[in-house]
C-alpha positions in Angstrom: 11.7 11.6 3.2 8.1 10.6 1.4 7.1 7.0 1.1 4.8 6.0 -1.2 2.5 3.2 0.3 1.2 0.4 -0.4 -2.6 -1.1 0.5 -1.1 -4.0 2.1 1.0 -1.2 4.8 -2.1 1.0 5.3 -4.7 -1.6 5.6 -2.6 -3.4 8.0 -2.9 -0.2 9.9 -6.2 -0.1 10.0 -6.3 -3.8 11.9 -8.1 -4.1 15.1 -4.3 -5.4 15.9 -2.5 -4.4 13.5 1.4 -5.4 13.5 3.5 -3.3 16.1 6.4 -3.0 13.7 4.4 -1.6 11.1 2.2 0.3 13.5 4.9 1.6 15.0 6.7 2.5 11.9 3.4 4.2 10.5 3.5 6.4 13.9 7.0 7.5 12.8 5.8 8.9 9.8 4.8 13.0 9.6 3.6 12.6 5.9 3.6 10.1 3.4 1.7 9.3 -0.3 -0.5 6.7 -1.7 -1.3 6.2 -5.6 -5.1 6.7 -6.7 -5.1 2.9 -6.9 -4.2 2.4 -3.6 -7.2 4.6 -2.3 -9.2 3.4 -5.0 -8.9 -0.1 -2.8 -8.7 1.1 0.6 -12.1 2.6 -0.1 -13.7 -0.4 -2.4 -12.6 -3.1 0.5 -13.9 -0.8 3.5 -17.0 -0.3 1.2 -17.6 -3.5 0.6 -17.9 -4.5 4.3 -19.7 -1.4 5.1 -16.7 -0.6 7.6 -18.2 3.4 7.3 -16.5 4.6 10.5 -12.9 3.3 9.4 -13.7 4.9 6.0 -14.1 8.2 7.6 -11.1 7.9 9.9 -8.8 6.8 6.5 -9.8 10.2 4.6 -9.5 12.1 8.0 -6.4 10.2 8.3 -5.3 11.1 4.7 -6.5 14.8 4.7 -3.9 14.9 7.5 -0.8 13.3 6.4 -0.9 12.1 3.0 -0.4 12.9 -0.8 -3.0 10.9 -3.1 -0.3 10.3 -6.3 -3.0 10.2 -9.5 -2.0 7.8 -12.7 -1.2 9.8 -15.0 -1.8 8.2 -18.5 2.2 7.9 -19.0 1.9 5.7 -16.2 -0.8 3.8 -17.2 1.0 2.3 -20.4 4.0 1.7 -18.5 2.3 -0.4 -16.3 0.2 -2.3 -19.0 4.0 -3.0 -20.6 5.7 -4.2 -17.2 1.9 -6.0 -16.1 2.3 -8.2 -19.5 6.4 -9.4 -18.8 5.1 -9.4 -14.9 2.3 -11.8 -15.8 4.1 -14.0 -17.9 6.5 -14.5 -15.2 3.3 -15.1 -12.7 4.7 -12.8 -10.1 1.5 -10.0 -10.4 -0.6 -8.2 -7.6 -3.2 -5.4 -8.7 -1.3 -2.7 -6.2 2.4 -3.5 -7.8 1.4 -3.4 -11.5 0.3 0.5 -10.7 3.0 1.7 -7.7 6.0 1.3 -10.0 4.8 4.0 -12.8 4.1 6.3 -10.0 7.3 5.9 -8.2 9.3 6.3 -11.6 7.2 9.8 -12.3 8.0 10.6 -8.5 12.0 9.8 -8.1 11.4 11.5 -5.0 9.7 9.0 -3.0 11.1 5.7 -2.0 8.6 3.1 -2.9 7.4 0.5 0.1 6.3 -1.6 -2.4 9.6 -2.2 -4.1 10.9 -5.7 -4.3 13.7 -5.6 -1.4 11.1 -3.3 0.8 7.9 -5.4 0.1 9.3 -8.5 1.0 10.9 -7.1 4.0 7.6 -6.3 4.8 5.6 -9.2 3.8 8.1 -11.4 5.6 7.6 -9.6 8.9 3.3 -9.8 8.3 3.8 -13.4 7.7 5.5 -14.2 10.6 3.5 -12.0 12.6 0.1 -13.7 10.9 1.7 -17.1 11.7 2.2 -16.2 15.4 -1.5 -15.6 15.7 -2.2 -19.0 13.8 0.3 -20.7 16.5 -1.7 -18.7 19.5 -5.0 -20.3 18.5 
């Protein structure tokens, strides 16, 4: 099985410390994709902070294991249709408005980012980040 990741997963895996559940998890994985976006923000955020070394171990990393999933243009409008109902609702991130359209064109690959997954996740982060609040 493929999974189709998010920035939030591989950026945490890039910590110093990153999460042991999700490093761990990450370990398990032999191959896995991200969407042009997602690289498109890995690379702008390790950019930004001139973080060059962990830039070159990310496309090392992803020359090894992963599939970069472009936008295709279909995807594109079905994002701008599902960012519009998204945003109206006020429940929006960057990352989400662009996995979905990639997912649906990829049936193949379970999505990280999907609601049930992505909070399972973010739950876990939280009370990981919190723990790290509480140890000072």
């Amino acid at each position: 099985m493929t999974y189709l990741l998010d920035t939030n997963v591989v950026s945490e895996v890039m910590r110093r410390l990153p999460n042991p559940g999700v490093a761990e998890w990450f370990s398990t994985l032999d191959t896995f994709s991200v969407s042009a976006v997602t690289l498109e923000e890995l690379v702008y955020g390790l950019r930004r902070r001139s973080m060059l070394a962990k830039e070159a171990w990310l496309r090392r990393m992803l020359a090894d294991k992963a599939d970069v999933v472009p936008v295709t243009v279909a995807a594109a409008h079905w994002s701008g249709e599902r960012r519009a109902v998204l945003e109206f609702r006020k429940f929006t991130t960057f990352h989400a408005r662009h996995m979905g359209p990639s997912r649906r064109l990829r049936q193949t690959m379970p999505t990280i980012g999907s609601a049930g997954d992505f909070e399972r996740v973010v739950d876990e982060f939280l009370e990981w980040r919190r723990g790290l609040a509480a140890d000072g």
